[in-house]
C-alpha positions as CSV (number, residue, x, y, z in Angstrom):
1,X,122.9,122.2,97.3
2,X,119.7,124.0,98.3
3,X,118.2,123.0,101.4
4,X,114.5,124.5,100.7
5,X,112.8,121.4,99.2
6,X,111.2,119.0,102.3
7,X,113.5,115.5,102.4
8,X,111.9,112.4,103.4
9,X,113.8,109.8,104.8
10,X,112.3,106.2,103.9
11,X,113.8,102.6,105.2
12,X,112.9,99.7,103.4
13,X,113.0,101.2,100.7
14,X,114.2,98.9,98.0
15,X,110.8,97.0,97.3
16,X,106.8,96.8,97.9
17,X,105.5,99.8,100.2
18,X,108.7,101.1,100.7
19,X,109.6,101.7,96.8
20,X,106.1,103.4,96.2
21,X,106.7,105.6,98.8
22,X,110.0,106.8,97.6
23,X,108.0,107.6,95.0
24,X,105.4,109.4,96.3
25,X,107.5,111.4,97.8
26,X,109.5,112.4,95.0
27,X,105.8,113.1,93.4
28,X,105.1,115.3,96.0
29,X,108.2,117.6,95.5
30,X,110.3,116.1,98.1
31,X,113.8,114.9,97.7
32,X,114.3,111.3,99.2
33,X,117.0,109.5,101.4
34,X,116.2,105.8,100.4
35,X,118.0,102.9,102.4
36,X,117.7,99.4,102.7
37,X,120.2,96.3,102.8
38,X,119.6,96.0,98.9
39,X,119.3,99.0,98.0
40,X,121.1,100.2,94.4
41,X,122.1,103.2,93.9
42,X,120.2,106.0,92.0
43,X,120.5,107.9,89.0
44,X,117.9,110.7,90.3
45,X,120.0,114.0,91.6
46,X,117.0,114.1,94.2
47,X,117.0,110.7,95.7
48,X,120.3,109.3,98.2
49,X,120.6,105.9,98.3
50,X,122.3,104.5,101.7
51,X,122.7,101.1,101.6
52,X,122.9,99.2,105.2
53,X,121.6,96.9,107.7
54,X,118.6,99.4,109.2
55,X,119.4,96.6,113.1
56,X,123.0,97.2,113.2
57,X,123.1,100.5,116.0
58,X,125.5,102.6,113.2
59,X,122.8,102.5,110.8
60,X,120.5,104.6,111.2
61,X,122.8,107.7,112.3
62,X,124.3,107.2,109.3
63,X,121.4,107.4,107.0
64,X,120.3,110.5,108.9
65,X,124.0,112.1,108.8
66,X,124.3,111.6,105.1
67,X,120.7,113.0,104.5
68,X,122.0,116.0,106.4
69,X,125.3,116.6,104.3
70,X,123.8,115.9,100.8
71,X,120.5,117.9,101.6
72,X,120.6,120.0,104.8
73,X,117.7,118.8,106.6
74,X,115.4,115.9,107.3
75,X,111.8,116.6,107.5
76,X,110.2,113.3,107.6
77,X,111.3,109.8,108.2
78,X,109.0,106.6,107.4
79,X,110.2,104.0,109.9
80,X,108.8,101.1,106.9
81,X,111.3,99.1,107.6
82,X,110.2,95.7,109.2
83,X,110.2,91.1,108.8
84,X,107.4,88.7,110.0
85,X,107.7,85.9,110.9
86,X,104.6,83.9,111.6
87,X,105.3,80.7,113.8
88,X,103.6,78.9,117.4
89,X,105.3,80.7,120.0
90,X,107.4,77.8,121.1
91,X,108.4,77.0,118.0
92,X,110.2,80.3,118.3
93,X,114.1,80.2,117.8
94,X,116.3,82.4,119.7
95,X,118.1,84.0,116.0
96,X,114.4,85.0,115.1
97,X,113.8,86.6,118.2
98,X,116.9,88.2,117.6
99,X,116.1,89.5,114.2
100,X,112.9,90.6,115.0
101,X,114.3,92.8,118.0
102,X,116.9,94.1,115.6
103,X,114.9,95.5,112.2
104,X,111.7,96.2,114.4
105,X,112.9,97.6,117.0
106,X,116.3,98.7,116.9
107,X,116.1,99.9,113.7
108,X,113.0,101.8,115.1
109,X,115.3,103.4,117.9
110,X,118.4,104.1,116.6
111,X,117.3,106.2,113.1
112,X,114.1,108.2,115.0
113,X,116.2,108.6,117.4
114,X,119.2,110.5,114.9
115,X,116.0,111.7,113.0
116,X,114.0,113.4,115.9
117,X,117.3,115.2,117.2
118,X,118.0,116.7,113.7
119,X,113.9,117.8,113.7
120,X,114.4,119.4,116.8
121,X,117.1,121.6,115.7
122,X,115.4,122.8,112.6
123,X,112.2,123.3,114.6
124,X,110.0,120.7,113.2
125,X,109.3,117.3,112.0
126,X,107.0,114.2,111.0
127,X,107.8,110.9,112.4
128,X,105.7,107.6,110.4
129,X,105.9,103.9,111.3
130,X,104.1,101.2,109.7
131,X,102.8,98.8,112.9
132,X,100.4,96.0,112.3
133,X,97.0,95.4,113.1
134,X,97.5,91.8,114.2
135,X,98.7,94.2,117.5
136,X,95.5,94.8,117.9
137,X,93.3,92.1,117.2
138,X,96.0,89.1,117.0
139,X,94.1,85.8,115.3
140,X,95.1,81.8,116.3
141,X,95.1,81.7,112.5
142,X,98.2,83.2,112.6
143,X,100.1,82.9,115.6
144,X,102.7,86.1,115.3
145,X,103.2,87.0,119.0
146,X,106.5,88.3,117.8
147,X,104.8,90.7,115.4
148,X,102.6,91.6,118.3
149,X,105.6,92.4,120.7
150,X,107.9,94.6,118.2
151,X,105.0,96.2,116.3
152,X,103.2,96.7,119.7
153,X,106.0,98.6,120.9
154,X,106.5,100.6,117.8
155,X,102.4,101.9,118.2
156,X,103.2,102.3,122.2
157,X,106.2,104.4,121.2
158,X,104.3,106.6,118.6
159,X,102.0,107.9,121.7
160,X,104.6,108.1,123.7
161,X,106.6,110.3,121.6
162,X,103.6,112.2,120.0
163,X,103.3,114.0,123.7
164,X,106.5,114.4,124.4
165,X,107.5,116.0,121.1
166,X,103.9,117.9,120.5
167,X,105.1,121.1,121.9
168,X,108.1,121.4,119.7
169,X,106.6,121.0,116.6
170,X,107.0,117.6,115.8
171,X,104.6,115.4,115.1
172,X,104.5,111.1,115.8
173,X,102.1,109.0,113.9
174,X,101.6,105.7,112.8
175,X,99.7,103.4,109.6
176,X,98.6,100.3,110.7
177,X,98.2,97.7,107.9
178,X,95.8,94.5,107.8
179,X,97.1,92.1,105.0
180,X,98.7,94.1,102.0
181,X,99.5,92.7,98.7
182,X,103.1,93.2,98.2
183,X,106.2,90.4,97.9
184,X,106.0,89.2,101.6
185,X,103.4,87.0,100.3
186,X,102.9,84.6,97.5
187,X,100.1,84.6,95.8
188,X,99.2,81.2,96.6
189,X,97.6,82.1,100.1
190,X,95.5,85.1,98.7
191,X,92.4,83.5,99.8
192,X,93.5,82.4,103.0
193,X,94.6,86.3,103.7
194,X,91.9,87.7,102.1
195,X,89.7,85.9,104.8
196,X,91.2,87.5,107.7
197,X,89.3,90.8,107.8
198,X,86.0,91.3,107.4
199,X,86.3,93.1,103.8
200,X,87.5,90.1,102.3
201,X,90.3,90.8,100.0
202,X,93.6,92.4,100.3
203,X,94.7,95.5,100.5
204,X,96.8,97.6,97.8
205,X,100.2,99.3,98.4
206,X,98.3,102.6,97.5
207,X,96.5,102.2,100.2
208,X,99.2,102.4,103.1
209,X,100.9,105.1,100.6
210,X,97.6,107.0,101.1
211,X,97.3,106.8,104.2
212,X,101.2,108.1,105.4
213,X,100.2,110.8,102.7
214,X,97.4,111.9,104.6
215,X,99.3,112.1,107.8
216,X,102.0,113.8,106.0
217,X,99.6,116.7,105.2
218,X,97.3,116.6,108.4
219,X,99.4,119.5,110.6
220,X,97.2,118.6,113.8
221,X,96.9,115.1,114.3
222,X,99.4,113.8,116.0
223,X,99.7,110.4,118.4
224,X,97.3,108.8,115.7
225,X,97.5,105.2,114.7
226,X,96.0,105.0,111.3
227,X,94.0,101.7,110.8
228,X,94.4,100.4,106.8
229,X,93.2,97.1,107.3
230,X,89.4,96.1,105.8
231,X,88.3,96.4,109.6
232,X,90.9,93.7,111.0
233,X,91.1,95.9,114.0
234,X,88.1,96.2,114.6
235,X,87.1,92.9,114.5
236,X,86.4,89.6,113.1
């Protein structure tokens, strides 16, 4: 198969932000690797479907492998991938903790990490994660300190990164969403949300879409942690 056509690689991808971006990429031109634990399998000749637990360390290597023998190349990979789980810190259990570590984080690691060494070879690259902005202005209305230490470390890795990979053409860059309408929340608690940034309503899938689409297409910035969030980060 030709490898001339970009390839995005997207990870939860089988619902809410994750589906639309599969799509937008596909709109763009791009073919897609699309994984997720329930993810189905696709009729389209440009989208893979790898099915697979994005925590467990095998994962993610394998999602980028297969992206490399079905289409030659990864280009960009969305690290979208991520649970909450609002709760009082001591209320806490050790198996959230766990999970939290492991699709945050480890899934994080263990794809960018298979991602960024197949970018290096071909000589360039775009790196996106989706972070919070509870990371940066965390709220008693919600206690998430669990959100605040993966997602933190997902926005402190981005930087990080962004230098270290600058010179070798490829580029590290974040979204950071306030409250976004998709299935993690019933509609029941709009209101409540909605209240949490000083816009007062929700946000839109479109939005975050937009918003990795303009760092997709934005060749110079790089280390940039894109705030989609009715001014939740700035304030409340």
């Amino acid at each position: 198969m030709s490898d001339s056509r970009k390839v995005a690689v997207i990870t939860g991808a089988s619902q809410g932000i994750g589906e639309a971006l599969v799509q937008a990429y596909l709109d763009r031109g791009y073919r897609v690797v699309a994984t997720s634990r329930s993810i189905q399998p696709s009729s389209n000749p440009d989208v893979l479907t790898v099915a697979g637990d994005i925590g467990h360390p095998a994962t993610g290597p394998k999602v980028i492998a297969e992206a490399l023998k079905a289409f030659g190349r990864v280009d960009t990979l969305v690290n979208n991938a991520g649970i909450f789980i609002a709760s009082p810190f001591t209320d806490y259990t050790a198996e959230q903790y766990g999970q939290k570590l492991a699709t945050n984080l480890n899934g994080f690691f263990y794809i960018t990490q298979a991602a960024v060494d197949a970018m290096e070879k071909q000589g360039n690259g775009h790196v996106v994660s989706i972070t919070t902005s509870l990371v940066d202005n965390p709220t008693s209305k919600v206690p998430s300190v669990l959100a605040s230490l993966t997602k933190g470390g997902l926005a402190a890795a981005t930087k990080s990164l962004a230098v270290e990979y600058a010179s070798r053409g490829i580029r590290v860059n974040a979204v950071s969403p306030g409250i976004i309408k998709t299935p993690m929340h019933s509609e029941e608690i709009y209101e409540f949300l909605a209240g949490l940034n000083p816009a007062g309503r929700l946000g839109e899938i479109s939005d975050i879409v937009d918003a990795v689409l303009y760092l997709e297409g934005a060749p110079f910035v790089t280390g940039e942690i894109l705030h989609v969030d009715g001014g939740q980060g700035a304030g409340n």
